[in-house]
VOGU-3710 file (C-alpha; in Angstrom, 3 decimals, decimal comma):
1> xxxxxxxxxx> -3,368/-30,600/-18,398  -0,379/-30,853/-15,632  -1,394/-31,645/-12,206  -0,565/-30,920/-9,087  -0,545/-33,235/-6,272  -0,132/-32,474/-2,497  0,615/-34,200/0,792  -2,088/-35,569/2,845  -3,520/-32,754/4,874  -2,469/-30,180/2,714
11> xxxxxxxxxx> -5,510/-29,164/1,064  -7,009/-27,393/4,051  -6,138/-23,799/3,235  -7,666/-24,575/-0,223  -10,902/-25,630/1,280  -10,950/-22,287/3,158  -10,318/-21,187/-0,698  -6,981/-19,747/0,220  -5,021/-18,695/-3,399  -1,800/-19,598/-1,940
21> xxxxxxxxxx> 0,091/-23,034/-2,621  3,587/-23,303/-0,615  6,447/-25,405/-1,991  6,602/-27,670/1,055  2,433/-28,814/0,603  3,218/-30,577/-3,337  3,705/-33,972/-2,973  4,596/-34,134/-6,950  4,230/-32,537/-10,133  4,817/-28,915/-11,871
31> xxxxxxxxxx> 4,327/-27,551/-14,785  6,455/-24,598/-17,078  6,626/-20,991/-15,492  3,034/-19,328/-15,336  1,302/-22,631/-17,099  -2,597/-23,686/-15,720  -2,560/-26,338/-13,699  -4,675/-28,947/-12,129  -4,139/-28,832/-8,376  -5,513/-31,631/-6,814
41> xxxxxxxxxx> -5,419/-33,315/-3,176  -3,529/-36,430/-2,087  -6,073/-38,425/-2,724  -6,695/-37,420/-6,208  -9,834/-34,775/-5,690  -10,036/-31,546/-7,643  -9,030/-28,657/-5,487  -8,445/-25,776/-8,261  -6,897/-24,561/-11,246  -3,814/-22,894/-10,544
51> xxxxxxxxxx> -0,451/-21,506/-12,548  2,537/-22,619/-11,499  5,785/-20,936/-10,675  8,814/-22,842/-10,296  11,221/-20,010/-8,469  9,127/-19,322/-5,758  8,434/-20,384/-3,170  4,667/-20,375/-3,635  4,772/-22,250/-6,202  0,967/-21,927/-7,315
61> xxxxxxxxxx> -1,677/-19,479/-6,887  -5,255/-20,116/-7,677  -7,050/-18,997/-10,831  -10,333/-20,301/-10,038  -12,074/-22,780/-7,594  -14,556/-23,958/-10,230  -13,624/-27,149/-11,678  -15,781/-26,668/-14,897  -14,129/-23,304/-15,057  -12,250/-22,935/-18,281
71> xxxxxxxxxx> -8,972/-20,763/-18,120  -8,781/-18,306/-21,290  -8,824/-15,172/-22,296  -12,883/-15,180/-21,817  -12,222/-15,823/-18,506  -9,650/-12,767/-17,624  -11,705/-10,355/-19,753  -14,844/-10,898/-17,307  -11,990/-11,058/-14,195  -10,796/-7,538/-15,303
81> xxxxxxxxxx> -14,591/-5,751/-16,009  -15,793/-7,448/-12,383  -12,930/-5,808/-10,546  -13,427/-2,417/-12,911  -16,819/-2,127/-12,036  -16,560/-2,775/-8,255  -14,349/0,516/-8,198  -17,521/1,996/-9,430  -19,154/1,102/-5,665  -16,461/2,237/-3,427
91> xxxxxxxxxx> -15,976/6,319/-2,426  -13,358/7,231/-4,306  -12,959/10,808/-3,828  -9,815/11,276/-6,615  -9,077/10,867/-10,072  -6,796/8,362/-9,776  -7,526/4,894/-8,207  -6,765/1,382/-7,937  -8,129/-0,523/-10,654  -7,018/-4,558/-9,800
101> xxxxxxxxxx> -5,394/-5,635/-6,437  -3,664/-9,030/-7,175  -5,391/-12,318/-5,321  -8,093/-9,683/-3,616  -9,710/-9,393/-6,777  -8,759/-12,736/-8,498  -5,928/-11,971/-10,154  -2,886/-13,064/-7,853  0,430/-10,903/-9,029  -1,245/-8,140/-11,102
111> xxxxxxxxxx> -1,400/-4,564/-9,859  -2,990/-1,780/-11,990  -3,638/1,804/-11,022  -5,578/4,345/-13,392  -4,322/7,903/-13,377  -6,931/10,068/-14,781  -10,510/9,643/-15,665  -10,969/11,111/-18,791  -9,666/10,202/-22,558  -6,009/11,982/-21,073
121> xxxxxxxxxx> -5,827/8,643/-18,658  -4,013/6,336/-18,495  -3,171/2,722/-16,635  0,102/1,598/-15,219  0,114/-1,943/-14,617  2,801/-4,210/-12,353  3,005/-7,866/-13,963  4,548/-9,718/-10,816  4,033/-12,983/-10,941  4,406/-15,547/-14,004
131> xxxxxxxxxx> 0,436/-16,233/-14,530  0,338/-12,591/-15,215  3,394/-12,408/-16,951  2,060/-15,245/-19,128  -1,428/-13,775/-19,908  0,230/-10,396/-20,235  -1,196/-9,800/-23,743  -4,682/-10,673/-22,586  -4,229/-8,874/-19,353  -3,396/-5,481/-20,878
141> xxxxxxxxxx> -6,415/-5,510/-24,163  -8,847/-6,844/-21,712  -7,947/-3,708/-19,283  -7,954/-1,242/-22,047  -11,141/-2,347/-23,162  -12,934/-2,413/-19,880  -11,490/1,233/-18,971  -11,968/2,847/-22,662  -8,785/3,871/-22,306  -5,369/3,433/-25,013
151> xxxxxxxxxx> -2,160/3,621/-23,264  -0,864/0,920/-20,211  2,088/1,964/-18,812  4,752/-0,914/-17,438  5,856/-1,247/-14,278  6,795/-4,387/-13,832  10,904/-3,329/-12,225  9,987/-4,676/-8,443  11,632/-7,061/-6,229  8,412/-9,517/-6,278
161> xxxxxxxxxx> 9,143/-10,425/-10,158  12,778/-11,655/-8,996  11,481/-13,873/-6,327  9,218/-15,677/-9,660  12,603/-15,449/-11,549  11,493/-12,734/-13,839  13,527/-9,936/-14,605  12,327/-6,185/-14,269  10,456/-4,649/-17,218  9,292/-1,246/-17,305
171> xxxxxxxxxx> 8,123/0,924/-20,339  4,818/1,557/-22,482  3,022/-1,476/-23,134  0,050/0,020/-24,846  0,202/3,482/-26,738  2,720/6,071/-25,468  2,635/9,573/-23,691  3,989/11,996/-21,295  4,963/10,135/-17,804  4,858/13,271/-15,347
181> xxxxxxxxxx> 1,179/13,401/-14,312  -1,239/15,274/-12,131  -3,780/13,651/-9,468  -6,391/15,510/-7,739  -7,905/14,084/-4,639  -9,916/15,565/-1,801  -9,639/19,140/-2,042  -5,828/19,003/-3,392  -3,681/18,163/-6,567  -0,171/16,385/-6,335
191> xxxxxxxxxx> 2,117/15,748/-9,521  4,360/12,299/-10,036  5,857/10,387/-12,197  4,578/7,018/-13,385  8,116/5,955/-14,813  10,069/6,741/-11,462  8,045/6,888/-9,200  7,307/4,613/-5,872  5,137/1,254/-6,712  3,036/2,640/-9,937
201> xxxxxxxxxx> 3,869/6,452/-9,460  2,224/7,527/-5,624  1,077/5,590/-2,623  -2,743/5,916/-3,701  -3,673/3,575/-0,584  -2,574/6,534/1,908  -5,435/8,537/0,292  -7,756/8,223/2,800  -5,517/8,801/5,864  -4,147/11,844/4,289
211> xxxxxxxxxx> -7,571/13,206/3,769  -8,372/12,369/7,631  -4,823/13,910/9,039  -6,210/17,398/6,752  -9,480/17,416/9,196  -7,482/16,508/12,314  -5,205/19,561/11,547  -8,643/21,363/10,934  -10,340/20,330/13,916  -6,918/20,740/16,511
221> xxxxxxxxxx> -5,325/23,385/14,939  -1,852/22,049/14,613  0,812/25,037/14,473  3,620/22,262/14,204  3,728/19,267/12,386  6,672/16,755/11,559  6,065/14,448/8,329  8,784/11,690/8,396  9,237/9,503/5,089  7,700/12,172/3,454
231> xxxxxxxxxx> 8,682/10,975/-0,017  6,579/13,546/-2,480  4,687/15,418/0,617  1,152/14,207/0,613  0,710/14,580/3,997  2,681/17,466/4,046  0,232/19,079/1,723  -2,627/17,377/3,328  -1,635/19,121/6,911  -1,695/22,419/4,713
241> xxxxxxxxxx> -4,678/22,245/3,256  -6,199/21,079/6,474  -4,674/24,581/8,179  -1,540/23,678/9,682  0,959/26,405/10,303  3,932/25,022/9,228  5,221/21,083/8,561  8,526/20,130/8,382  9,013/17,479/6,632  12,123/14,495/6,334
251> xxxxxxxxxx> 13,195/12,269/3,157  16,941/10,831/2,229  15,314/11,154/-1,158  16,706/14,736/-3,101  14,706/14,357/-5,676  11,636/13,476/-3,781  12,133/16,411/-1,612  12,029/18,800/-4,881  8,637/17,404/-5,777  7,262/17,993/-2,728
261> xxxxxxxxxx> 8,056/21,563/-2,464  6,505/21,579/-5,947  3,149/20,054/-4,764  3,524/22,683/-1,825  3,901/25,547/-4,585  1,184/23,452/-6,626  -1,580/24,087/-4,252  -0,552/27,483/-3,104  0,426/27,158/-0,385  3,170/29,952/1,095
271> xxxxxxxxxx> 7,213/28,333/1,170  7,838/29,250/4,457  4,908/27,196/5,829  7,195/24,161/5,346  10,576/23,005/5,407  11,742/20,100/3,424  15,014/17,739/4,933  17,248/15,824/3,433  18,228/13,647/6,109  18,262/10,675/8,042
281> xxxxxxxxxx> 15,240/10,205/9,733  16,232/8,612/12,968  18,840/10,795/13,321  16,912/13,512/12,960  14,524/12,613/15,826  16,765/12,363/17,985  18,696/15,863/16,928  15,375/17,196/17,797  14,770/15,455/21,126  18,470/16,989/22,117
291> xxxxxxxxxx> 17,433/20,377/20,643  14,054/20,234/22,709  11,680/20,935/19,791  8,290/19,283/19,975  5,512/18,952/17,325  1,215/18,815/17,451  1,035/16,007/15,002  3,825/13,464/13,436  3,225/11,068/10,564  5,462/8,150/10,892
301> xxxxxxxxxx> 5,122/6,439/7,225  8,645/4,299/6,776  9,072/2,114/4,059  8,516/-1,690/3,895  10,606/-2,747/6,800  9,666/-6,767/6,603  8,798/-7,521/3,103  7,845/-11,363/5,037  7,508/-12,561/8,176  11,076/-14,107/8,231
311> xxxxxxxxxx> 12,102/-10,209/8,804  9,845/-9,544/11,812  11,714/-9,269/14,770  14,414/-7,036/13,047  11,616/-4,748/11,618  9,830/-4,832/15,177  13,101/-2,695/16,361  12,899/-0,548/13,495  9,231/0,245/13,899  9,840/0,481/17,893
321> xxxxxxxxxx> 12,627/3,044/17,473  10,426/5,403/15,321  7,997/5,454/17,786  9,473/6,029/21,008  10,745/8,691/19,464  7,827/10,264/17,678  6,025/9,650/20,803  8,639/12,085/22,888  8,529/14,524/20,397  4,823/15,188/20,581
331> xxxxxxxxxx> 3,310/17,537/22,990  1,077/16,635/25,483  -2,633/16,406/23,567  -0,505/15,844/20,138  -1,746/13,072/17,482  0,646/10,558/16,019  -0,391/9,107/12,905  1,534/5,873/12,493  2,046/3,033/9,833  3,362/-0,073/8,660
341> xxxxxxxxxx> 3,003/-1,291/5,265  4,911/-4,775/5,999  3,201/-7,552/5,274  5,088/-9,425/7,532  3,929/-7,552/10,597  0,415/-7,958/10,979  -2,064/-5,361/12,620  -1,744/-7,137/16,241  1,780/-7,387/16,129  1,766/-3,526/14,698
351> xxxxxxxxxx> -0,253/-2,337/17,393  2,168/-4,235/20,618  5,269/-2,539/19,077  3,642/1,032/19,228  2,737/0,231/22,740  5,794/-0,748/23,381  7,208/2,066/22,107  5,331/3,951/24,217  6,216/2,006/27,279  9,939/2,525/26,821
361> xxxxxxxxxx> 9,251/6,706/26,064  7,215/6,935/29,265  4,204/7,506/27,067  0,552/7,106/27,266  -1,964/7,696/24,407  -5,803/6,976/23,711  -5,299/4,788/20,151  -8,425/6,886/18,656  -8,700/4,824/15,013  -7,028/1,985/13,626
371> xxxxxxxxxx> -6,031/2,820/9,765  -5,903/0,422/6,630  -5,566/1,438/3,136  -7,738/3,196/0,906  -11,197/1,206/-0,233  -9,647/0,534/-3,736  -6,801/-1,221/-2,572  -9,225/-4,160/-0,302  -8,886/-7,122/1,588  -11,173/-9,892/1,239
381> xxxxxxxxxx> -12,697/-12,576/3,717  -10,677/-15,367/1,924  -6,989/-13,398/1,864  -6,474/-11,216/4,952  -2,765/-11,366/3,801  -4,156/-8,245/1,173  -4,136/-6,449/4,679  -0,563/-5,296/4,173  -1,366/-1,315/5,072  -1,760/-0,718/8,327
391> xxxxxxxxxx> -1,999/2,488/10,969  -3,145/3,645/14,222  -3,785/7,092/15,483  -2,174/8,069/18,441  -3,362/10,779/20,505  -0,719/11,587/23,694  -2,252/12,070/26,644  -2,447/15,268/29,144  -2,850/18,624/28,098  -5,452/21,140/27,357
401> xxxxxxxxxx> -5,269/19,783/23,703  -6,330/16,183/24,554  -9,517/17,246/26,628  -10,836/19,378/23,727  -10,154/16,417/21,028  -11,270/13,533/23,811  -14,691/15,880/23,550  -14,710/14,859/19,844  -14,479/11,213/20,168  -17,977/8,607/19,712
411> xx> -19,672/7,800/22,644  -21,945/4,643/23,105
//
């Protein structure tokens, strides 16, 4: 067995039981890409069993804590059925979930979502780091087994497997199949594609919020709503379904746009209750601040602007711009439902851009929730880096609007 030794001192996030093993904390050693090893502290005690990987810079994440633990395909098999049947405790209210969330359920680098229940499902499964690329086989019965299920989809094409010097892979790993697919969640059904689309196929951590911005647009009665980053309309159809009058929504993605008119025309919905742009999105704020239009509700859901924390202050002006404007677009009493899923900018650091945002619109607003992905997708007490969804809602003060929904809010 190859070992791992670190520099004095370096052991501490370990102790804390940390996954995570930076370049700069080995004092020698290494193994081949994805190999066990033992990872031990300067002084030669056992710390954990970790696989190595050479191109990145972590360059080891923890299997297991346990030194009598024994690394094997017995020991991924029972990985794979604990995290299966925790999904079975959380209120999931879709057919489609999260199945495995990388080092928040043990298994740092692997991502698998399940779309459909039934014998018609199927798994799509993100290999991104080289411990799961190197238990792969394992990985992929032991999931099949634990679901019942026969095909595992591949989507392994994402920047995370370049930074372990992997190359992208994508196709059927297990069985084969039709890729477009169907979802139903809450009260709603929304088609993708698990070959193209975003991550395995949909953002299934935004189920939640798009469920609570369909009762806000219940309870408020939004007649206008602006959906920015709209990619395949979730919350587009989410604001319909919750009673919204009409919801225009933004994308620089054509093809994105065309399958959110089809989830629109899915769920029945009437075509002239939204309006789908291909556009800039920034630009097109502003275009509407100069045109005077102003909207009830606006979801602000941009892609990942800081992939680390090295990107922060350039993403902080990215996420600041949205706001200001979205915050001078919305009517006095309107709700802004606003996100980052950066893992470099972390919920405190989220939440001082927003008010800075406001700040520089001339904007106040009661934040009524703070927002987090969807229960399938966790965080756990020993990696609050798994926290890498994150949203506030925004409700603009003055206005008949905001004393009716202030009425709403919990009391002490």
């Amino acid at each position: 067995m190859k070992t791992l030794r670190l520099r004095p001192s370096k052991e501490r996030s370990l102790v804390r039981r940390h996954p995570w093993i930076f370049d700069s904390a080995i004092a020698k050693g290494g193994g081949d890409a994805g190999e066990t090893v033992r990872v031990e502290s300067s002084e030669g005690q056992f710390l954990a069993w970790a696989f190595y990987s050479p191109a990145s810079k972590i360059s080891a994440r923890v299997w297991s804590f346990d030194e009598t633990q024994r690394i094997d395909a017995a020991f991924f098999r029972a990985k794979i059925e604990e995290s299966v049947r925790a999904r079975a405790r959380f209120d999931i209210q879709s057919d489609a979930r999260r199945l495995v969330h990388g080092e928040s359920d043990g298994l740092p680098g692997l991502i698998v979502d399940q779309y459909g229940l039934g014998a018609d499902g199927v798994l799509v499964a993100q290999f991104l780091s080289t411990g799961a690329e190197r238990w792969k086989p394992v990985l992929a019965d032991a999931l099949l087994a634990a679901t019942g299920l026969t095909r595992l989809y591949e989507r392994s094409d994402t920047n995370a497997r370049t930074l372990e010097g992997l190359p992208p892979l994508a196709g059927w790993l297990r069985g084969d199949g039709p890729v477009e697919r169907q979802l139903q969640e809450h009260g709603w059904r929304l088609s993708l594609d698990i070959a193209t689309g975003h991550k395995t196929g949909f953002y299934l951590d935004q189920r939640d919020s798009r469920h609570k911005f369909a009762e806000h647009a219940r309870r408020l009665g939004f007649q206008r709503v602006l959906n920015c980053f709209c990619y395949t309309g979730g919350f587009t159809v989410a604001a319909l379904a919750g009673g919204a009058a009409h919801v225009t929504s933004i994308d620089s993605s054509g093809p994105a746009l065309e399958r959110a008119a089809a989830n629109v025309a899915l769920n029945g919905f009437a075509a002239d209750r939204a309006t789908f742009m291909d556009a800039d999105v920034n630009a097109s704020l502003r275009g509407f601040l100069d045109a005077g239009r102003r909207f009830d509700a606006i979801v602000l859901d941009p892609p990942k602007f800081a992939p680390t924390a090295a990107h922060a202050d350039r993403a902080a002006r990215a996420y600041k711009d949205i706001n200001r404007l979205g915050l001078k677009l919305l009517e006095p009493g309107g709700v802004l439902f606003t996100y980052s899923c950066s893992g470099g900018i972390s919920a405190d650091l989220f939440h001082k851009i927003v008010a800075s945002a406001g700040a520089d619109a001339g904007v106040d607003g009661y934040i009524t929730e703070r927002l987090g992905g969807a229960p399938d997708h966790p965080m756990t007490l020993e990696f609050p880096e798994g926290e890498y969804l994150k949203g506030l809602i925004v409700q603009k003060k003055g206005g008949a609007q905001a004393v009716e929904y202030a009425a709403t809010l919990p009391t002490c």
